[in-house]
C-alpha positions in Angstrom: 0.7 101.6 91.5 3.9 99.3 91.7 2.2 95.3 91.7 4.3 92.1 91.6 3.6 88.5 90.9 4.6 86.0 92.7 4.8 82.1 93.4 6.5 78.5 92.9 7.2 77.3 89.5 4.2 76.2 87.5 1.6 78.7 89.8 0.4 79.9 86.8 1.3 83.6 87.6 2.3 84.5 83.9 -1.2 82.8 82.4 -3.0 85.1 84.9 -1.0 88.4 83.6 -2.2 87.3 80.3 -5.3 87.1 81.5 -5.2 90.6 83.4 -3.7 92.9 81.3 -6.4 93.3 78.3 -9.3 93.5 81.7 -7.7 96.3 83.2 -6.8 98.3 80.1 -10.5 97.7 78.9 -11.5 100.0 82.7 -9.2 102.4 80.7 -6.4 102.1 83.0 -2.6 102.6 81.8 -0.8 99.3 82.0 2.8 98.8 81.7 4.0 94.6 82.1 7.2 93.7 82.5 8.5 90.9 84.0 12.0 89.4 86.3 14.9 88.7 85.1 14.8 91.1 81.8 12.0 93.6 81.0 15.2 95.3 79.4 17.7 94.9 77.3 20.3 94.3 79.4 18.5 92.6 81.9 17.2 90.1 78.7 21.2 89.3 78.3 21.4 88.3 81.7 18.0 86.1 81.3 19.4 84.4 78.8 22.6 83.6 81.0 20.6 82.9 84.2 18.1 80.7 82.4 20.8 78.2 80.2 21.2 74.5 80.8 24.6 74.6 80.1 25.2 77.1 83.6 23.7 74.6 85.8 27.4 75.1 88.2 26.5 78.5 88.2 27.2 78.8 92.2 23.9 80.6 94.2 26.1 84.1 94.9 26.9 84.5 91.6 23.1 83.8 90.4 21.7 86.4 93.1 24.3 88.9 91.6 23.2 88.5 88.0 19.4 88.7 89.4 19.9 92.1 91.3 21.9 93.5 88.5 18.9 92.8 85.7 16.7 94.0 88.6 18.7 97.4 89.3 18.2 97.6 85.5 14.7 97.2 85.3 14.0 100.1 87.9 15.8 103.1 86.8 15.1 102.4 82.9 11.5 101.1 83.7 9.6 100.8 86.7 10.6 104.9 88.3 9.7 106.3 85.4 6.8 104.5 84.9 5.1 105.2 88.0 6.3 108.8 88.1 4.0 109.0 85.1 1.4 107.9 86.6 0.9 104.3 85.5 0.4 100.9 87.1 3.2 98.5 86.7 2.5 94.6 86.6 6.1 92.9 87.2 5.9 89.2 86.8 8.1 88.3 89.8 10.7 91.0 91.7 13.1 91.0 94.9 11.0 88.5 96.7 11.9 85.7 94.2 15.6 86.2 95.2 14.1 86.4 98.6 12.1 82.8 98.2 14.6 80.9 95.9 18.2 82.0 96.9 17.5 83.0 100.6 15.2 80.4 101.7 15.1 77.7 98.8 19.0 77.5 98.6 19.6 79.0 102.4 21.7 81.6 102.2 21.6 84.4 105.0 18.2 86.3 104.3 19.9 89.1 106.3 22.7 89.9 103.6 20.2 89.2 100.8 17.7 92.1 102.1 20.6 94.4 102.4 21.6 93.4 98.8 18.0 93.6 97.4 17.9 97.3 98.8 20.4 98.7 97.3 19.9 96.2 93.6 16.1 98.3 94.1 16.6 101.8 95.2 14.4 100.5 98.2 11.5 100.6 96.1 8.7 97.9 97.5 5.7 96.6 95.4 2.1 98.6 97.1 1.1 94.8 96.2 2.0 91.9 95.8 -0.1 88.8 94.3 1.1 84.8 95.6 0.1 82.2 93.4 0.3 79.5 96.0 -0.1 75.7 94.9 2.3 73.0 96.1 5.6 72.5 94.4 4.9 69.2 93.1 1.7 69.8 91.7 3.2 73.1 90.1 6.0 71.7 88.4 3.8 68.8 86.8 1.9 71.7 85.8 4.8 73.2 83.8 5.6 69.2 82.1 2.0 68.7 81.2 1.8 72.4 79.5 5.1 71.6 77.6 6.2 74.7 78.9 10.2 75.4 79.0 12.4 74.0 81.4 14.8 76.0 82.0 17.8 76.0 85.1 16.0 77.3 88.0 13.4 74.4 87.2 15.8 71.6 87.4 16.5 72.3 91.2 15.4 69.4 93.3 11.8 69.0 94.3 12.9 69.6 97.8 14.4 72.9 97.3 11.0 74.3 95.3 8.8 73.3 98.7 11.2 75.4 100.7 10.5 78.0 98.2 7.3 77.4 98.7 7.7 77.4 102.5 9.4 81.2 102.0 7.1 82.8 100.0 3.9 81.8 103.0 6.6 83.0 105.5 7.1 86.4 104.1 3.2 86.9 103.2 2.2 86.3 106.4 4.8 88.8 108.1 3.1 91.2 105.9 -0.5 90.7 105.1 -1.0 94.7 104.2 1.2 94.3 101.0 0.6 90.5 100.3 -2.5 88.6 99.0 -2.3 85.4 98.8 -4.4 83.1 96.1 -5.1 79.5 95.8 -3.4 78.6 91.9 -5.0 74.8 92.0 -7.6 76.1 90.5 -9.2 76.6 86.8 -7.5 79.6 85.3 -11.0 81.7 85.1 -11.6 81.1 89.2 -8.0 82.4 89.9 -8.3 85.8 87.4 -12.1 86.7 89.5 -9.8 87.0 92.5 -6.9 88.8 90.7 -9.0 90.9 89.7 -11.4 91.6 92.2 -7.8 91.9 94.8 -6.3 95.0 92.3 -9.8 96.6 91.7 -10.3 96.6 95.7 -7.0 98.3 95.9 -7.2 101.0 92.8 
């Protein structure tokens, strides 16, 4: 089972994998984390350039490219042969970050971008897909307060992080079979009974 995390900055997705990963494995189960960009060599080089304060002219095209190509990475070397061994993947985000930041956070035409995230993937989709929705301004004073690293994608306005925001509802409600979507203004114990409770329901 192929399941992603998703959601604004500062939604506390990575805190719940932390949370999730020693639960499941104590059911037995065989877990594999990863997480977007890296998860891979290669796709930690590209991090590392995607990430930097000093690219902050990096132009969006060029920062979708570097995204798919760690991505494209990630699959073949990881996630395929992963699953075809029967384990459960948790990916801390995938193609619908590109999808939410680059296509409706920085506009670019969402058309192109799902042609481009279909071939960067193989057309492999997540079987689900978890949204850690809280508002962007209450998210990113989440990430100052917890001293957590600012990086590049961070330092986008406060109006580009509610579209993102605005993208990742859009595309959960157009498909509610793959998508579940949980409140992240909560304390970090009341979010992990519905993470959990959503992947149990679904193994």
């Amino acid at each position: 089972m192929f399941i992603t995390f998703e959601g604004p900055d500062g939604s506390g997705k990575t805190t719940q994998l932390n949370k999730l990963v020693p639960a499941l494995e104590a059911k037995g189960l065989d877990i594999v984390r990863t997480r977007e960009p890296g998860g891979t060599d290669i796709g930690d080089q590209i991090r590392s350039v995607i990430m930097n304060m000093k690219n902050k002219s990096m132009h969006p095209r060029a920062e979708i490219l570097l995204f798919c190509a760690s991505r494209a990475q990630l699959v073949e070397e990881l996630i395929r042969p992963s699953l075809a061994a029967g384990k459960i993947i948790l990916c801390d985000r995938y193609a619908d970050s590109t999808m939410a930041y680059q296509g409706y956070g920085h506009g670019l035409d969402r058309t192109m971008l799902t042609h481009l995230l279909d071939f960067a993937t193989g057309g492999l989709k997540p079987d689900l897909t978890l949204l850690f929705d809280i508002s962007a301004e209450a998210g990113l004073r989440r990430r100052i307060s917890n001293h957590e690293e600012w990086n590049r994608m961070d330092d986008y306005a406060l109006q580009f992080h509610e579209r993102v925001r605005s993208g990742y509802l859009t595309m959960a409600a157009a498909e509610p079979e793959r998508f579940v979507v949980i409140n992240a203004d909560r304390t970090p114990d009341e979010i992990h009974t519905d993470v959990l409770s959503a992947i149990l329901s679904r193994l």
